[in-house]
Each structure stands twice: as C-alpha cells, then as structure tokens.
C-alpha positions in Angstrom: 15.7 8.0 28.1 16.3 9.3 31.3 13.3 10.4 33.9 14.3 14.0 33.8 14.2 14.6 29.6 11.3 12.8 29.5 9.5 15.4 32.0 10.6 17.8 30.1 9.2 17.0 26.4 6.0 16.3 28.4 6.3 19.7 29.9 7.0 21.1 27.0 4.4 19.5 25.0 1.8 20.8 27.4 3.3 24.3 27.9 2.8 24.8 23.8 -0.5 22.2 22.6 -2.2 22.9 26.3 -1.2 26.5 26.9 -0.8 28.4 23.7 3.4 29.0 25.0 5.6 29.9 21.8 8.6 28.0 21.4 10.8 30.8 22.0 9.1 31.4 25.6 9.3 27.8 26.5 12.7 27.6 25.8 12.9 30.3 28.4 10.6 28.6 30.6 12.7 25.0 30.4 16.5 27.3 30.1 17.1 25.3 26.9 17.2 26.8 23.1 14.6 27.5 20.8 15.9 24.8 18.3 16.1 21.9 21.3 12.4 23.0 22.2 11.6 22.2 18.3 13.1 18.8 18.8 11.1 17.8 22.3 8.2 18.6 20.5 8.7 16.6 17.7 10.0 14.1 19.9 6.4 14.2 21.8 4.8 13.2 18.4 7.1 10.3 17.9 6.7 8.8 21.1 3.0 9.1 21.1 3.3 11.7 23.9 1.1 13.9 21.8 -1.7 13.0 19.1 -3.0 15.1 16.8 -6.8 14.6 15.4 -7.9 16.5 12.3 -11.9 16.9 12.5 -13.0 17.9 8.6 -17.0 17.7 8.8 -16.8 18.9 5.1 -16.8 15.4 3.9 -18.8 12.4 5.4 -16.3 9.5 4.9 -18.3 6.4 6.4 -21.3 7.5 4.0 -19.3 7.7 0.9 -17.5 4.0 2.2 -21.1 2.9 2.8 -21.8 4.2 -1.3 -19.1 2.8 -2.7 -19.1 -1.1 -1.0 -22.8 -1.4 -2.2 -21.9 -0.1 -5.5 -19.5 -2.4 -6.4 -20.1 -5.1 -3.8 -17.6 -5.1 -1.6 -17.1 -6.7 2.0 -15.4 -3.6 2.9 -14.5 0.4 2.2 -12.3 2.8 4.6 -12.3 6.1 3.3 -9.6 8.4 4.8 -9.4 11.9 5.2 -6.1 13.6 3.7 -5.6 17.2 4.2 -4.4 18.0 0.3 -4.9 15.7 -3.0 -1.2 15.2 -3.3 0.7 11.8 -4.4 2.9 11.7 -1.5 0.4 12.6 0.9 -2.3 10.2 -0.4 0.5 7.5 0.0 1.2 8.3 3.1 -2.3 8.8 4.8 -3.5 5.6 3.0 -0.4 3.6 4.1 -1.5 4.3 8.2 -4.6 3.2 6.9 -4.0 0.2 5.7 -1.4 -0.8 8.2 -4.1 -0.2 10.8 -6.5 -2.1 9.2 -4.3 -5.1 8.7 -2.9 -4.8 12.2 -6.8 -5.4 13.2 -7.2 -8.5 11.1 -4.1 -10.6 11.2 -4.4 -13.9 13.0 -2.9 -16.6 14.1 -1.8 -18.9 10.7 -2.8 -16.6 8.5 -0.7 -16.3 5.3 -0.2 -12.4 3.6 1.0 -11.8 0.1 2.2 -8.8 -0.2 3.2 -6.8 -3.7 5.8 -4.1 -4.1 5.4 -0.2 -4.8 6.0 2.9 -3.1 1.9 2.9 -1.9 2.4 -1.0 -0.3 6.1 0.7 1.3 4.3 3.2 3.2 1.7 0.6 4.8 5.1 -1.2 5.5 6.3 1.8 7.6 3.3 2.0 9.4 2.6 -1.8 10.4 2.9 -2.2 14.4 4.9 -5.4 15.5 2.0 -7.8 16.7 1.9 -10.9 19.1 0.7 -13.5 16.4 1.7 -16.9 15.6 2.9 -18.8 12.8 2.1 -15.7 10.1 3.8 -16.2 6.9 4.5 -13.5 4.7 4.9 -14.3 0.9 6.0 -11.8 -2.1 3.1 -11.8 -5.0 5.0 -11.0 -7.7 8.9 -10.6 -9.0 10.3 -7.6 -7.7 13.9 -7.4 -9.8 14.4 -4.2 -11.8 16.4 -4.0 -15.1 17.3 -0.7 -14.3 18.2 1.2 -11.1 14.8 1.7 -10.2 13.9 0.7 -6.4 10.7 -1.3 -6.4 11.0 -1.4 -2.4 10.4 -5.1 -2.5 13.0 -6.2 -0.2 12.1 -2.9 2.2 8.8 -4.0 2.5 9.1 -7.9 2.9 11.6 -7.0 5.9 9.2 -4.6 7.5 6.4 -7.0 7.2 8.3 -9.9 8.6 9.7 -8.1 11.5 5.6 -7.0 12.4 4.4 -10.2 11.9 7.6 -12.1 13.7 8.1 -14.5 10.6 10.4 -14.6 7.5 9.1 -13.9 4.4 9.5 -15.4 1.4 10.7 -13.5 -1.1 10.6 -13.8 -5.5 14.0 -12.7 -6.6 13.0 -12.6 -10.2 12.1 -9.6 -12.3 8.0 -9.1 -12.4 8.1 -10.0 -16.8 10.3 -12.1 -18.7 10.8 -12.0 -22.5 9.7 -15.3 -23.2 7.2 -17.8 -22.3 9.3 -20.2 -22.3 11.8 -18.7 -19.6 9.0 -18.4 -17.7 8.4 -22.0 -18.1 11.9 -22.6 -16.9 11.7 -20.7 -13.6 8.6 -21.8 -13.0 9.9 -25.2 -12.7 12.2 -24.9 -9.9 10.8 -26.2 -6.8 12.1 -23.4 -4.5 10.5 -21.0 -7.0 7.5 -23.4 -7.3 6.6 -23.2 -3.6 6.8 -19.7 -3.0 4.4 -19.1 -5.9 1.9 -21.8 -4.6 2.5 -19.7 -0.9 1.3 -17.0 -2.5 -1.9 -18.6 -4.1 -2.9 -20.3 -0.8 -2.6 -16.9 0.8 -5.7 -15.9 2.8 -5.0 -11.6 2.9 -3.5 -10.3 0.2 -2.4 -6.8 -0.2 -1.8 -4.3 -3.6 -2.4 -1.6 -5.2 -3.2 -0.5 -8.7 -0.8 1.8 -11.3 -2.2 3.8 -13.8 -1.3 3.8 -17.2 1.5 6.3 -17.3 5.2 5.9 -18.5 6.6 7.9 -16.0 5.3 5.5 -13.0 7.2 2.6 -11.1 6.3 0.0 -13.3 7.2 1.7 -16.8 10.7 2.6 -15.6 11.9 -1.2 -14.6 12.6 -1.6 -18.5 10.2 -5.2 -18.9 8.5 -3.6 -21.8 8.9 -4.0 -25.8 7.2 -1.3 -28.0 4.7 -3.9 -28.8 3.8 -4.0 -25.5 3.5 -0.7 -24.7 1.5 0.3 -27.8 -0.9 -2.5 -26.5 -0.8 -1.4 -22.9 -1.2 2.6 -24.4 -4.2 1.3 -26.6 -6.4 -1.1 -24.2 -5.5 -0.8 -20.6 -6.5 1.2 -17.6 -4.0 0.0 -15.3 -2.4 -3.0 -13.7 -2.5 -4.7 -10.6 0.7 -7.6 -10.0 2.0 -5.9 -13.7 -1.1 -7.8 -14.9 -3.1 -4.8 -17.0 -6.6 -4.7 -17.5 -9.0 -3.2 -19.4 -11.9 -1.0 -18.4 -14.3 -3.5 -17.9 -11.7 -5.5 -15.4 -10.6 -8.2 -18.7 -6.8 -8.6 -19.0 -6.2 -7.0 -22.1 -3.0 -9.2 -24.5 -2.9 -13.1 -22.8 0.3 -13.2 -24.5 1.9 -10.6 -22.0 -0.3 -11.9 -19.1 1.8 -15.3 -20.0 4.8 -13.7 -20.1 4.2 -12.7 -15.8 5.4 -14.3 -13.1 3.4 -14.4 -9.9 0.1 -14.5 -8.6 -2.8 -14.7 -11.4 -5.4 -11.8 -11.1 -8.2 -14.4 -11.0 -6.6 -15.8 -8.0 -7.4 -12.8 -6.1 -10.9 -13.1 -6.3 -10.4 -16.0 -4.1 -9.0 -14.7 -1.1 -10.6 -13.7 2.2 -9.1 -10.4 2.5 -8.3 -9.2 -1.2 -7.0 -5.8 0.0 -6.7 -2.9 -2.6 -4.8 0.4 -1.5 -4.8 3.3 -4.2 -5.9 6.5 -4.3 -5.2 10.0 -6.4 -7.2 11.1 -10.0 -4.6 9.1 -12.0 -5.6 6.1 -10.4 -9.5 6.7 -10.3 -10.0 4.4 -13.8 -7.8 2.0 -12.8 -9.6 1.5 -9.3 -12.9 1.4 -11.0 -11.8 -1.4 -13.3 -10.3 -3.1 -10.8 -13.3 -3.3 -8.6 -15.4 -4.2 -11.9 -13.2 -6.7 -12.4 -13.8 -7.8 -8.7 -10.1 -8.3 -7.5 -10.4 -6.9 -4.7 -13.0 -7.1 -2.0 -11.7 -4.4 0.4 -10.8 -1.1 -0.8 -9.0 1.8 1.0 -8.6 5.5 -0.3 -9.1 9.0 0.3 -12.1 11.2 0.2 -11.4 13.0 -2.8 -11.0 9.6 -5.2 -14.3 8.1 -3.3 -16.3 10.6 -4.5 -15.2 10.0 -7.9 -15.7 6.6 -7.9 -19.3 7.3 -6.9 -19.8 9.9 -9.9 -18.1 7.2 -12.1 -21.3 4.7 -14.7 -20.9 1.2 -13.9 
C-alpha cells in the first residue's frame, strides 16, 4: 500500500475514534466520499491500525475461570466476554480465544490433533502464522459427509498447516461406518494406520462438544440409523469426536462407539493439552459431562455458560 493511503486511514482513524469527527465530515476533511471514509476505517481495524477493547465489569471472568477449574479439576479455564449469547457470536469470540491460546503454547515438535466443526473453523480463522519447528498437524476423526453438508475439515486442516508451517495429515473417511467390520478394513491400511496412531501420540489436541440436537452439524451428515438415534435421543448428552456420552461422561451404546473411526475418547485424557472449545445453553450439559468425564483438561467459553456450569450439581 502506498505511503500516502496509508496516512490517510490513520488520519482518518484518528479524526473519528480520537476526535469524535462523523464520517460525513471527514470525508470533507480528507476530499474523499462518505462510503471510501467507511472503508479506511474498516480497513484501520483490519490492519491492526485500530483496536477496540470492550471493558464489562458486570461479570468477573478470571473468578468464574478460577470456580470452574477447581470444580472440575482442570489445568486450565479462559472465560471470554461476548457482548450477546448468540451462536455465531459465541463461535466467533471463543474461536480468537482459543487461537490465542494455542498461538501461546505451541512448540517446537509438538503434534496437534485437530477435529472438524464450525466452532474448531473459527479458531482456524483466527490462528496467527508462527515461527515453530517441525509441528505436525493431524485430523482426529473422519471428516467425509454423506450429504452436502460442509464439515470444514479440509478448511481447517489448511489453515492450521499454513500457521504452523507443516502439512497436515488429513482422514478422508466419513466419521461412522455401518459396520464393524469396514471399520476393520480401513483400519488396516497402513497409510490410514499411521495417521490414526499420529493422532493418539498427539500432545495438544483441540474439540469441541455438540449437543444432542438433530438439527446440528453432526445429525445432518446422514451416519445415523433409527436405532442409533433412538439410543443417542434416549441416553446421551452430547458427543465429542461423534463419540456420545452420557451424563456422567460414560459412552453410552459400545456398539456405535465401535462403529467410529478416529481418536478414542479415553485417549484424550492422556494428552498434555486436551483442549475443549464450546460454549452456548445447548451445549451447557454436554460441557458438564464432558468435564465429568475428564476429556478435557483445558476448557474455553463465554461468561454466560461459566456461570451455568458453576450453578450446575456434580
């Protein structure tokens, strides 16, 4: 960008943020139009130019973190502040989070799992590319829909390589087969083989947890029989992996659970960094169960769903 433009977003950035200027008098100010002014501004955002804070002092966040990692013994809790209790905006919010938090711990030789999701894309969109060495990033768990459905597998293993300068390793298979036995099968190529063993050596792994509701991500990839969901509708809380659990953090029909390809939930307890993103009322049982269930040791969400974790009976 050329010297002169660039004054002139910064100008313009301080003449409304600094000054109190209306858009309409700074493009008189700059002899540009009202709609270009719009666009330096924004521009001022992107480029880090200008950064916005929001103070609330309604809620304590590092308290309720402090509550919630001695409640269910966790190694660590980031609570974020988000300005409504809104899906997309929880995702969002969350996703700068998480990609801020991983962007502190990453080193040298360290091995992430990653799963897929439109929570895990947003931390994808977020991550900053780093100066490590030797990172390998590794899919968790199949990522191939049986429907048009975009699981934002591939989306997310690209933007995670490019951060971490590494290819990935990706799981082109769908998440649940219909048979054991194909399983099996799968299981025993080598390629296939090693990507999954990538995955359980994996030091930081990253996921979140759905909640049990046809009408989410999961539901609509078409893995399910009516047996399963009538099991799924009658014992479990959520999933994590496409791995469901019940209440009490127990996978609820083995037979399904056998039927999954990817990491095992028990592996997760495991891991240095077993990193779970979620947040939103929908999700509140399902967090809870996962953290009973221990599979994660480092949770990240939003005010509003720490404070019902904290109201939730262990």
């Amino acid at each position: 960008m050329m010297q002169e433009k660039w004054d002139k977003v910064i100008e313009a950035a301080k003449l409304y943020y600094l000054l109190d200027y209306n858009q309409n008098d700074i493009a008189g100010i700059l002899g540009v139009s009202r709609p270009t002014v719009s666009r330096m501004l924004k521009m001022a955002k992107e480029e880090g130019i200008v950064q916005i804070t929001i103070r609330d002092n309604g809620t304590n966040s590092e308290e309720q973190a402090k509550a919630i990692q001695e409640k269910y013994g966790l190694k660590k809790v980031i609570v974020t502040t988000i300005p409504q209790y809104q899906d997309l905006t929880i995702k969002s919010h969350l996703g700068q989070s998480a990609a801020e938090y991983l962007n502190s711990i990453v080193k040298d030789g360290d091995i992430i799992g990653v799963t897929w999701g439109t929570t895990v894309y947003h931390t994808a969109v977020e991550l900053k590319q780093t100066s490590v060495k030797d990172v390998t990033v590794v899919q968790l768990k199949g990522g191939v829909s049986h429907s048009e459905t975009n699981t934002y597998a591939s989306e997310i293993l690209y933007l995670f390589g490019k951060a971490f300068n590494t290819t990935p390793l990706n799981l082109p298979l769908p998440a649940i087969v219909d048979h054991v036995v194909v399983k099996q099968a799968v299981m025993a190529d080598r390629h296939i083989g090693r990507t999954i063993q990538t995955g359980k050596n994996a030091n930081i792994a990253l996921f979140t947890c759905g909640p049990i509701k046809h009408d989410s991500l999961l539901f609509q990839l078409g893995y399910f029989t009516d047996e399963d969901l009538e099991m799924i509708d009658n014992k479990a809380v959520g999933d994590i992996c496409s791995r469901f659990f019940d209440e009490n953090g127990q996978i609820c029909n083995p037979s399904l659970n056998e039927r999954t390809l990817g990491i095992d939930l028990v592996e997760l307890k495991q891991k240095e960094y077993s990193i779970l993103i979620a947040g939103g009322a929908q999700k509140v049982e399902s967090i809870s169960a996962a953290l009973k269930g221990k599979f994660a040791n480092v949770l990240i969400t939003d005010q509003f769903t720490a404070q019902m974790l904290l109201e939730m009976k262990l």
